[in-house]
N, C-alpha and C positions, 0 to 999 in steps of 0.2 A: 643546883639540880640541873641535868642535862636532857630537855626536852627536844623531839623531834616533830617537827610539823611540816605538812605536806599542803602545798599551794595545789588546785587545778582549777586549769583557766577552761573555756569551751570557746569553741570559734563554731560559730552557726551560719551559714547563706541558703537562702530558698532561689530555685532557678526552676522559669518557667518555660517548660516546652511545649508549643503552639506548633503541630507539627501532622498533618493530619496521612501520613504515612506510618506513624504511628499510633498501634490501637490499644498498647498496654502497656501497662508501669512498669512491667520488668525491663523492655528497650528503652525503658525512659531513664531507669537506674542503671542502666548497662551505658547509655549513652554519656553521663554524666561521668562515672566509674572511667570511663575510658578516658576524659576529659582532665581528669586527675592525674590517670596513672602517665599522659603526655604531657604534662604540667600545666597544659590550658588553661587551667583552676585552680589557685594559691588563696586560700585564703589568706588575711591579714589581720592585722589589730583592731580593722574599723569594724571588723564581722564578728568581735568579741560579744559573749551571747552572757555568758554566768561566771561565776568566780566560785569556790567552795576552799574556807582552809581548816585543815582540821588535823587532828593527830596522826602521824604516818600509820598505814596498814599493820605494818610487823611491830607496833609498839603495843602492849596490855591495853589501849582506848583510852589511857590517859597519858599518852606523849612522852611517857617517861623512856629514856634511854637506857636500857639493860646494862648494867655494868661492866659486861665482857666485854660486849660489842662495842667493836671498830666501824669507825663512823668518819674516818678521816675523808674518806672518797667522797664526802657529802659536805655541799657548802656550809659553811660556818656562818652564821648573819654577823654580824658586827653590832655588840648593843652598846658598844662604850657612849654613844650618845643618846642613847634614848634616856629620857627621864623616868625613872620608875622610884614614885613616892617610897620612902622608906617610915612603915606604920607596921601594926603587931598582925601578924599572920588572921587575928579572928577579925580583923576590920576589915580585910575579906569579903564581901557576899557569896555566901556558901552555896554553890549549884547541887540543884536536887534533882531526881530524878522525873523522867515524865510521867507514873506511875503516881510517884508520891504529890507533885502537884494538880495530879487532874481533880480533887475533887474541890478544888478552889477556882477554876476555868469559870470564865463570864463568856456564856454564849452570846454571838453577834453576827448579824448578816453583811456580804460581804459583795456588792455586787450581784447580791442571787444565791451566792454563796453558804452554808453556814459553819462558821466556823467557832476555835476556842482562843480566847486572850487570855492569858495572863501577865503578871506585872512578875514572877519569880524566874530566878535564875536557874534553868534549867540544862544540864548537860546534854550537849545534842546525840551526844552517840547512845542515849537511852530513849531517844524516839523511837516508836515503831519505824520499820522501812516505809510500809502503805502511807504514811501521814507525810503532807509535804507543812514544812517548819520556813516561817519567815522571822524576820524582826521589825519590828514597829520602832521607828526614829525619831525623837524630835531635836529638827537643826536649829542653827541659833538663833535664827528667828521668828521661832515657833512654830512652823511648818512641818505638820507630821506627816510622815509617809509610810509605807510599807515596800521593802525591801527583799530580795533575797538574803537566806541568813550570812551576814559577812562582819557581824559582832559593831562592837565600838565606845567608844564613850558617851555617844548618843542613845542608845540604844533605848530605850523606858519601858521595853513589853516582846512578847511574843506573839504569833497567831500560827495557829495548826488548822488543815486543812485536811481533809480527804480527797478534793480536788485541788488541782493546780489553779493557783489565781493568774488574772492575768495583767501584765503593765502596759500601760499608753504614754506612759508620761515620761521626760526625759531627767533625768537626774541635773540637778543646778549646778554641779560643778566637776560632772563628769559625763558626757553627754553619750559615751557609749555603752552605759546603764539604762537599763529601764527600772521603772519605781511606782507604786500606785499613792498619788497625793491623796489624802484621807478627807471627805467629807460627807456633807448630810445628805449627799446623794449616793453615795456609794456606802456608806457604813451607816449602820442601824444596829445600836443595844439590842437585845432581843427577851432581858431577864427587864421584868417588871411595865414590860412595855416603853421601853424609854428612849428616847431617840437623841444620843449626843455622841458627840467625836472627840470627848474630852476623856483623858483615862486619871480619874479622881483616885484619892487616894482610898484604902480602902474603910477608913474612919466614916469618909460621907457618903460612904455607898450604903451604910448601913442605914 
């Protein structure tokens, strides 16, 4: 099968003008505007802000490549070496839609926040737009975090939001991510009154 998928990066900087000749935001975004458009202002890699990959626009939402289309003008990734297990298509974990899993969501507070976990795999392009979508990680040393959604092998959950969360914390092995590390200060169960940061299976949740 010929799938197509679309990388985009975000380059963010915030610049502050201390300038008391100016009395309003439009000279403040005209001044900066004009700073770009004389190249005074490049962003670069270290002002990398979010990452999002996901199926190109012009494909049906699930990546699949149209069989007409010519696709030549568009790089080809190289997977001769990636390892990709060979097992029966149903060992799989089936993505469902966000629809079909909400009535299984464990509500939980988030910073202030309230937000929805779950443990199932769900297709992102069947979020609402309005809901911002992360993934819940644990690395190999047991440290879980909350990320912006960028998948993985790590992966063990999701959380939806209504509000955007926010990250402080620097990612361990790539420092131009931001990440929220998960703990009893920041995260609170909110079904049954229970207060842990542990995401059990859901045998002992019952």
């Amino acid at each position: 099968m010929k799938y197509a998928i679309r990388v985009e990066e975000r380059l963010a900087k915030t610049f502050i003008i201390d300038d008391n000749r100016i009395d309003n935001v439009n000279d403040a975004i005209q001044i900066i505007t004009d700073a770009i458009n004389k190249g005074d202002i490049i962003l670069t890699a270290d002002d990398f802000d979010e990452r999002e990959v996901s199926p190109a626009d012009w494909t049906h939402s699930d990546g699949v490549v149209p069989v007409a289309m010519n696709v030549d003008f568009y790089e080809k990734f190289d997977t001769s070496k990636v390892y990709i297990p060979e097992q029966p298509k149903d060992q799989f974990p089936k993505r469902i839609s966000y629809e079909e899993a909400k009535p299984r969501f464990r509500k939980c507070c988030i910073c202030g926040d309230i937000c929805d976990f779950t443990k199932d795999k769900i297709s992102r392009m069947s979020v609402p737009k309005d809901i911002y979508q992360y993934d819940v990680v644990r690395d190999e040393d047991g440290t879980e975090y909350i990320q912006r959604e960028i998948g993985g092998a790590w992966t063990v959950g999701m959380i939806f939001s209504k509000t955007p969360l926010e990250f402080h914390h620097i990612h361990p092995t790539n420092p131009s991510r931001r990440i929220m590390i998960i703990s009893t200060t920041n995260f609170v169960w909110l079904d049954n009154a229970k207060q842990a940061v542990e995401f059990e299976d859901e045998e002992e949740n019952k």
